[in-house]
C-alpha positions as CSV (number, residue, x, y, z in Angstrom):
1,X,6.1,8.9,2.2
2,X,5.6,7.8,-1.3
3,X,4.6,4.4,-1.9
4,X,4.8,4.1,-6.3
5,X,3.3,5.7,-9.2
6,X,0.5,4.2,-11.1
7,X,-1.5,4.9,-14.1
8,X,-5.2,5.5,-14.9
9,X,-5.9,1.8,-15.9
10,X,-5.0,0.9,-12.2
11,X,-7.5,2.9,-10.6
12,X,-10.4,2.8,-12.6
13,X,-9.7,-1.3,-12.6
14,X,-13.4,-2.4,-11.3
15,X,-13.6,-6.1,-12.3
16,X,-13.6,-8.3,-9.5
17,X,-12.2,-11.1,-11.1
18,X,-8.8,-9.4,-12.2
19,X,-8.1,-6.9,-9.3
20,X,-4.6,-6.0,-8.4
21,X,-3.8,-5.4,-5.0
22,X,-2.6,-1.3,-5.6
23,X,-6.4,-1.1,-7.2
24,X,-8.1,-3.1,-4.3
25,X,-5.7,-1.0,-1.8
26,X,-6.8,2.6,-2.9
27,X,-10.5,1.3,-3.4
28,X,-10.1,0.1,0.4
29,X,-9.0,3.3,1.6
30,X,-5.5,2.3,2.7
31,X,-4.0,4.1,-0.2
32,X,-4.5,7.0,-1.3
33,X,-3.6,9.8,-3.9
34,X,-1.0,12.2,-2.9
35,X,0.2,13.8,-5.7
36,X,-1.1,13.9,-9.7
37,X,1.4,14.3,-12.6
38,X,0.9,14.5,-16.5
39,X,3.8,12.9,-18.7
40,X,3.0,13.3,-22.4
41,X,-0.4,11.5,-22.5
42,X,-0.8,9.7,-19.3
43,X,-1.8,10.8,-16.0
44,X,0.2,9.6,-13.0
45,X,-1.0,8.9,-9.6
46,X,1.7,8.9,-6.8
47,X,-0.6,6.2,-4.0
48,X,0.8,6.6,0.1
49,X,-1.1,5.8,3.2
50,X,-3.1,8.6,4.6
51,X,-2.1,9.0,7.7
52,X,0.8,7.2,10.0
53,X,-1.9,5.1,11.7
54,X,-3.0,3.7,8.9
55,X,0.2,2.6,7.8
56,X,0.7,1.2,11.2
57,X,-2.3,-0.9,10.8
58,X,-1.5,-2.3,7.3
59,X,2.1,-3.4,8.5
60,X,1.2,-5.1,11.5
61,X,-1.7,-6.8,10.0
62,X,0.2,-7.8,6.9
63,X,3.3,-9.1,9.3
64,X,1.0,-10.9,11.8
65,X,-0.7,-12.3,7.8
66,X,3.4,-13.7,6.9
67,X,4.4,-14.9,10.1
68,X,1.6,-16.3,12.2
69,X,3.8,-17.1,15.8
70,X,3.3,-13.6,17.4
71,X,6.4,-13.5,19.4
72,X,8.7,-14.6,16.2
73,X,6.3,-11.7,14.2
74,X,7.3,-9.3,17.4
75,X,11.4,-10.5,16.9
76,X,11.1,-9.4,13.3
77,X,9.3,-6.6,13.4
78,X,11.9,-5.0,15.8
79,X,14.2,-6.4,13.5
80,X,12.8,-5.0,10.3
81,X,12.7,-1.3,12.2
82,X,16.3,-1.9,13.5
83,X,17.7,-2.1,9.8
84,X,15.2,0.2,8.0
């Protein structure tokens, strides 16, 4: 699965004060590089979770993050799933 593309400026972004969540995503390990492209002069990075667990992780955590009442985060999940 194929989250987006980014560029070299995104991944080499090291300063704390001005990180974007893609950068601070990859640098975390929950992103990570599945496929490299050249356009012209720029190299392209396509960024997916490694592995189905981790993706698992990330969704629930970042749901439970959104919508703190655990059985309205449980309702919405099975909702999201329902009409993905």
């Amino acid at each position: 699965m194929r989250i987006f593309e980014v560029g070299d400026e995104i991944l080499s972004n090291l300063d704390v004060d001005n990180i974007r969540v893609e950068n601070l995503l990859f640098q975390a390990g929950y992103l990570t590089i599945k496929d490299f492209k050249t356009k012209g002069n720029k190299n392209l990075y396509t960024l997916s979770f490694p592995n189905l667990e981790v993706k698992m992780g990330f969704n629930d955590f970042f749901l439970g993050y959104v919508i703190e009442n655990i059985s309205l985060k449980d309702k919405t999940e099975i909702g999201l799933i329902e009409a993905f």
